[in-house]
C-alpha positions in Angstrom: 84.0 79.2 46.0 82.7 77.5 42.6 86.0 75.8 41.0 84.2 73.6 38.3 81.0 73.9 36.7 79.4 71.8 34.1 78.6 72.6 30.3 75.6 71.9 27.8 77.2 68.2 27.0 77.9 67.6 30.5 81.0 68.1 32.8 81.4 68.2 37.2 80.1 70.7 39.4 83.1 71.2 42.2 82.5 74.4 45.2 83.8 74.7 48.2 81.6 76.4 51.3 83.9 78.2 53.7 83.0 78.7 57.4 84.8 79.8 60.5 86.4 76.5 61.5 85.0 76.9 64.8 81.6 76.4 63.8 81.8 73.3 62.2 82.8 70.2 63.8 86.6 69.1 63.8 87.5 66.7 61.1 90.5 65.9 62.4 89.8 61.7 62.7 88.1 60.4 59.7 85.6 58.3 61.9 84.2 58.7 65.3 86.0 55.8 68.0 83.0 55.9 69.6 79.7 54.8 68.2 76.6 55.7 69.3 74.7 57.1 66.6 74.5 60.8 65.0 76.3 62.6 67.5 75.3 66.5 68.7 78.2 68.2 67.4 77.0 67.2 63.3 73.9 69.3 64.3 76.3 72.6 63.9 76.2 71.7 59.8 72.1 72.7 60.1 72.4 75.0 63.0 74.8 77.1 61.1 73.3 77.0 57.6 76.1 74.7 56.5 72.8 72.1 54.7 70.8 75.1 53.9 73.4 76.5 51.7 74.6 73.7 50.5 71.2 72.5 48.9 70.3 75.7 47.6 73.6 75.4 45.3 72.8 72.3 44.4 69.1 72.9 43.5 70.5 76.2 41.7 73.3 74.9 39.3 71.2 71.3 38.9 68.1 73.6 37.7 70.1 75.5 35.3 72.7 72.8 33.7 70.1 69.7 34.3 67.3 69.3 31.9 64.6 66.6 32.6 62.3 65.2 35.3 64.5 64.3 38.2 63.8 60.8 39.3 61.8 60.4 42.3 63.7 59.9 45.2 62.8 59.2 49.3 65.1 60.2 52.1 66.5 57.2 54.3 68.9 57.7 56.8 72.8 56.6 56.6 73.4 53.8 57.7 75.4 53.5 60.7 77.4 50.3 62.5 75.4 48.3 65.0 76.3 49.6 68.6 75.6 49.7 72.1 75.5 52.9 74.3 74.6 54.0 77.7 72.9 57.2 77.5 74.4 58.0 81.3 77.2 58.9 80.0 75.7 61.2 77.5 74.6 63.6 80.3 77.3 62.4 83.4 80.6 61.4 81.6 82.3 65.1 81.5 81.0 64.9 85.5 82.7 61.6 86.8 86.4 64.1 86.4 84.9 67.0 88.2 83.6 64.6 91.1 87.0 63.4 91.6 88.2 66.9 91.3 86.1 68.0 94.4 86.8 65.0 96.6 90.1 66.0 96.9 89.4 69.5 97.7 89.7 69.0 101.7 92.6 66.8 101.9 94.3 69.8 100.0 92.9 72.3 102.1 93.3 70.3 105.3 97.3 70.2 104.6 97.7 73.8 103.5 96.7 75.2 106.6 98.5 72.5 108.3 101.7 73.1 106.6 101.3 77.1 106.6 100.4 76.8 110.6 103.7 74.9 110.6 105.5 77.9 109.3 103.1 80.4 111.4 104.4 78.5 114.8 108.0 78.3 113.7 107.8 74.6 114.4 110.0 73.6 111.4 112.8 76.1 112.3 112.4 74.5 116.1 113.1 71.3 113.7 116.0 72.3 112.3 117.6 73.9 115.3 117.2 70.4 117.0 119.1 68.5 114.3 116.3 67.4 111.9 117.3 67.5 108.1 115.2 69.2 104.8 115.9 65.4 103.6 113.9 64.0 106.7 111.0 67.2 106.6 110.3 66.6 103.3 110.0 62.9 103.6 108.1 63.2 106.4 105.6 65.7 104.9 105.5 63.6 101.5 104.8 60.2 103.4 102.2 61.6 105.7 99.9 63.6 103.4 100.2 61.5 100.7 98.7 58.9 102.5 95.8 60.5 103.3 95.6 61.3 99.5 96.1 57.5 98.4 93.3 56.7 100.8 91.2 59.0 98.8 92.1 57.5 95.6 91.6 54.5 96.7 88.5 54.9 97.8 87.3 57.3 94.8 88.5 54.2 92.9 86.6 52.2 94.3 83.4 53.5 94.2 83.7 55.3 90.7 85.3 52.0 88.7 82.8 49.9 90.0 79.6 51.6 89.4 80.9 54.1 86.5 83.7 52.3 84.6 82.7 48.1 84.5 84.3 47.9 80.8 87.5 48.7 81.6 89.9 47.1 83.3 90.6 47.5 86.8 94.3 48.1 86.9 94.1 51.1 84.7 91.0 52.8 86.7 93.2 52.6 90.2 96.4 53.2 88.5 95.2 56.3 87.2 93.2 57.7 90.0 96.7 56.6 92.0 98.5 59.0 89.5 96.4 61.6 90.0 96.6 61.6 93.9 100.1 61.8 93.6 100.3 64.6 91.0 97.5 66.6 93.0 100.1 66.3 96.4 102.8 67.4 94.3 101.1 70.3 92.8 99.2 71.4 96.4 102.7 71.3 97.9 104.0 73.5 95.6 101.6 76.0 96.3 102.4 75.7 99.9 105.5 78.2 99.9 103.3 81.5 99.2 101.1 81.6 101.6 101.8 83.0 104.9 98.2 82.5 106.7 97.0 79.2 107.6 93.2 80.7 106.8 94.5 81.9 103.3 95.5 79.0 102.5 92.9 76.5 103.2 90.8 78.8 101.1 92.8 79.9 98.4 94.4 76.7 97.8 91.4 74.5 96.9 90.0 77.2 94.5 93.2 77.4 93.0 93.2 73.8 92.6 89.7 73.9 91.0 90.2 76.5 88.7 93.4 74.8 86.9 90.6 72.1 86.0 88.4 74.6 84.1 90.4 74.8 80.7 88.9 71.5 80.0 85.9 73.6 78.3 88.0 74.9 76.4 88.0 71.2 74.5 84.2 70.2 74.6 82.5 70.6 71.0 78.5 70.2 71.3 79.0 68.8 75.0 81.4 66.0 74.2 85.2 66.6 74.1 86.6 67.2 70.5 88.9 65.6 68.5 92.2 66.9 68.1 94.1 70.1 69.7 96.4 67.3 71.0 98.8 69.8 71.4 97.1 71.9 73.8 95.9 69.0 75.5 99.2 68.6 76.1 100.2 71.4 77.2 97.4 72.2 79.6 98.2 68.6 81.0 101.2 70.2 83.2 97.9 70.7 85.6 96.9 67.3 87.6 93.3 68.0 87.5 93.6 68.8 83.6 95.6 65.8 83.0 93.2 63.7 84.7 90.3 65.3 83.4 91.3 64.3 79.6 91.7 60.7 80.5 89.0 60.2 82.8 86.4 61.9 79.8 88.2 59.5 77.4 87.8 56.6 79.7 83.6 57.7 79.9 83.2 57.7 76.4 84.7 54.4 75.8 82.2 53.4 79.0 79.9 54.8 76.9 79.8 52.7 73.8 80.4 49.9 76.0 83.9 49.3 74.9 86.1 50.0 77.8 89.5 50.8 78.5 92.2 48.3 79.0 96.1 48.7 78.9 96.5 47.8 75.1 93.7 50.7 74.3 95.0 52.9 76.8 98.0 53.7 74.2 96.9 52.8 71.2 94.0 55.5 70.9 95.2 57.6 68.5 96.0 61.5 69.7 95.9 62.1 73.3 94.6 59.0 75.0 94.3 57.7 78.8 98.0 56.8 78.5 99.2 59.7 77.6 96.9 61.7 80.4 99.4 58.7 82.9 101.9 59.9 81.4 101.9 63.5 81.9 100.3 62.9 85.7 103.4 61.1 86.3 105.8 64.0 85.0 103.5 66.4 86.9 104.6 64.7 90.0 108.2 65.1 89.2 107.6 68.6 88.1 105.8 69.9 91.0 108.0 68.2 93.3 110.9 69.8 91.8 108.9 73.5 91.7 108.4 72.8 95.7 111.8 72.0 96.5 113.3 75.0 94.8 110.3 77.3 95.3 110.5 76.2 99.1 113.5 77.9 99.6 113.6 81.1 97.5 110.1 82.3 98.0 110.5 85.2 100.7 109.1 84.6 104.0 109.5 86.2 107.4 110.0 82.6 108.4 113.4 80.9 108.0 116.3 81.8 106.2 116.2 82.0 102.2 118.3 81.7 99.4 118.8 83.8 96.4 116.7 82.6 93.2 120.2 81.5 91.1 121.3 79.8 94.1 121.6 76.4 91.9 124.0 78.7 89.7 126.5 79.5 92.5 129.7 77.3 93.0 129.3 77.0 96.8 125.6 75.4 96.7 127.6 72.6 94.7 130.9 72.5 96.0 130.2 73.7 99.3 132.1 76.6 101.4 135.5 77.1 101.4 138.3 78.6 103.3 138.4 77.7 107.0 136.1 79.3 109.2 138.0 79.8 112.5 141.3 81.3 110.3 139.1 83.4 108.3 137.8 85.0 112.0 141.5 85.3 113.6 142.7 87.2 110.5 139.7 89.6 110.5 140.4 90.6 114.2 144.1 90.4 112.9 143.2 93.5 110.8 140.4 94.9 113.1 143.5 95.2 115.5 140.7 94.9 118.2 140.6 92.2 120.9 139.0 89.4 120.7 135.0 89.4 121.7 134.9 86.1 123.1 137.1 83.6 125.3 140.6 82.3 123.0 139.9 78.3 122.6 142.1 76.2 124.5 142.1 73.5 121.9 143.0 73.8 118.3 139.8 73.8 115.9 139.8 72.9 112.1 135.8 73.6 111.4 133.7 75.5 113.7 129.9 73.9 114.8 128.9 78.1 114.7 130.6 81.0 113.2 129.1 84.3 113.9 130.5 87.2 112.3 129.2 91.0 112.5 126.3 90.1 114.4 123.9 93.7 115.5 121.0 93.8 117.1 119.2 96.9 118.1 116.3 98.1 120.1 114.9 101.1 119.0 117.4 103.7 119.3 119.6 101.6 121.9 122.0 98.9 120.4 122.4 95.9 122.4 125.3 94.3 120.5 128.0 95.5 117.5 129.4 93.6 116.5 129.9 89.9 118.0 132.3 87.7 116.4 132.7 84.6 117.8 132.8 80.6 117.6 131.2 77.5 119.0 133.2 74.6 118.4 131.5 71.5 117.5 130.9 68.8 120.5 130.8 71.5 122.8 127.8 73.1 124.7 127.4 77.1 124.4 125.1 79.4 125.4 124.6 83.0 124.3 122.0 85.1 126.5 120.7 88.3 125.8 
């Protein structure tokens, strides 16, 4: 679109060329953070006839409104800031992310299967029924995967910081390979409640896991990750391996032009940066956690007793039961006007250790009990055959 052209006695010539956005590079930063010459993604101005076009104007208008021999003039190239880059990085840096992503694929699939084999063998119920807590389960669970998962990290620190990330500091490299271990056990927990074969799960579970990481082409422009789109950076951050992706392709490029990440960069980069991608690995932690918790005891299973999904709505979940169990039973036999199904206590009893109420159980077209009413008192030993 021509907006200005000039006349006989002189004047501007002002146009502008309009391509689909995605076919140019992103301008959104008016100078590239990391320098190491013409980068790939300028090549989409020639590839796409962006320079052909835009010369032929100019040759076009300056022919018609431009009288005279043009001076003679040689083509140098721009001049650019003195830098140092390691070309590794040109062809590895979007892999160092991905590597980490697979390393972790058989600790995840390794507790899947344990965890669904758990459920498969009834052990946790056999838990429960013996006096063991959720509170103690989970904690159990949570410190003895995750430190098989911290081990890894550790160890993919280790190797990855020192041979792969010498620039930057040290803290931030195990800190946020640390983060991502922890988000990643959240997230593989979570997962954990909808699967009801060991098998399934340790297959399904890592390729879940992988997947999630593959909306990170969704940002490369000409093989190096774009500028901008923080917010759906963001927003596909609420994955671990997405999360650490960004930061870890951030943290290359930095590697590349020798620069290097240290804690003061690690926020201060402008957009979404290596602090942010710690940031949203540690609320994916919380998140997950949370999504595991409640998903843990909603999601139907043949194994275990579930609640309903708006269970956190209901007043009892919060304020617990009321009404007294063993005078709620006596005044439903009270108007069953039937006797009573089990032995009368001898002692008086506030709370019962067991209610039953209603209980029916039949085998095929026989019924072997309906209904049984009775109670256990607490400190007391009863048994119940059949």
């Amino acid at each position: 679109a021509i907006s200005a052209l000039p006349n006989s006695t002189g004047g501007q010539l002002a146009y502008d060329l309009r391509f689909n956005a995605t076919a140019l590079p992103t301008m959104s930063r008016p100078y590239d953070r990391f320098p190491n010459g013409l980068s790939m993604k300028y090549y989409k101005y020639f590839s796409t006839g962006f320079l052909s076009l835009q010369t032929a104007l100019n040759q076009q208008v300056l022919g018609d409104y431009v009288s005279g021999t043009p001076p003679l003039a040689a083509p140098i190239p721009f001049p650019v800031a003195a830098y140092s880059h390691n070309l590794f990085f040109n062809f590895a840096g979007n892999l160092i992310g991905l590597v980490v992503v697979f390393s972790f694929l058989v600790p995840i699939s390794t507790m899947l299967r344990a965890l669904v084999l758990e459920k498969e063998s009834k052990l946790r119920e056999q838990l429960l029924t013996m006096g063991a807590t959720l509170t103690a389960y989970y904690g159990a669970v949570l410190t003895s995967y995750g430190a098989s998962f911290f081990i890894t990290a550790l160890i993919c620190a280790a190797v990855i910081g020192i041979s792969c990330y010498s620039y930057s500091a040290g803290s931030v490299v195990v800190v946020l390979f640390l983060l991502f271990a922890m988000a990643s056990l959240s997230f593989t927990l979570a997962l954990s409640p909808f699967f009801t074969n060991a098998r399934i799960a340790a297959l399904a579970g890592p390729l879940i896991f992988f997947v999630t990481s593959q909306f990170y082409s969704v940002f490369l422009d000409g093989g190096e990750l774009t500028e901008g789109m923080e917010g759906g950076k963001w927003a596909v951050s609420i994955f671990p391996t997405m999360a650490f992706y960004l930061g870890a392709s951030l943290m290359s490029q930095y590697e590349g032009s020798q620069q290097g990440v240290g804690w003061n960069e690690a926020f201060d980069m402008g957009g979404f940066g290596v602090g942010q991608s710690m940031i949203m690995l540690i609320f994916d932690t919380i998140f997950w956690l949370a999504m595991w918790w409640y998903l843990d005891q909603v999601v139907p299973s043949e194994y275990g007793l579930q609640k309903p999904f708006y269970f956190l709505c209901t007043p009892s979940y919060w304020c617990g039961a009321t009404g007294n169990a063993a005078e709620d039973g006596r005044e439903m036999h009270e108007v069953a006007d039937a006797p009573l199904a089990v032995e009368p206590l001898n002692i008086p009893v506030k709370t019962s250790g067991v209610a039953v109420r209603g209980l029916a159980k039949t085998w095929g077209r026989r019924v072997a009990v309906h209904p049984l009413d009775m109670e256990m008192a607490p400190g007391q030993v009863t048994g119940l055959l059949g």
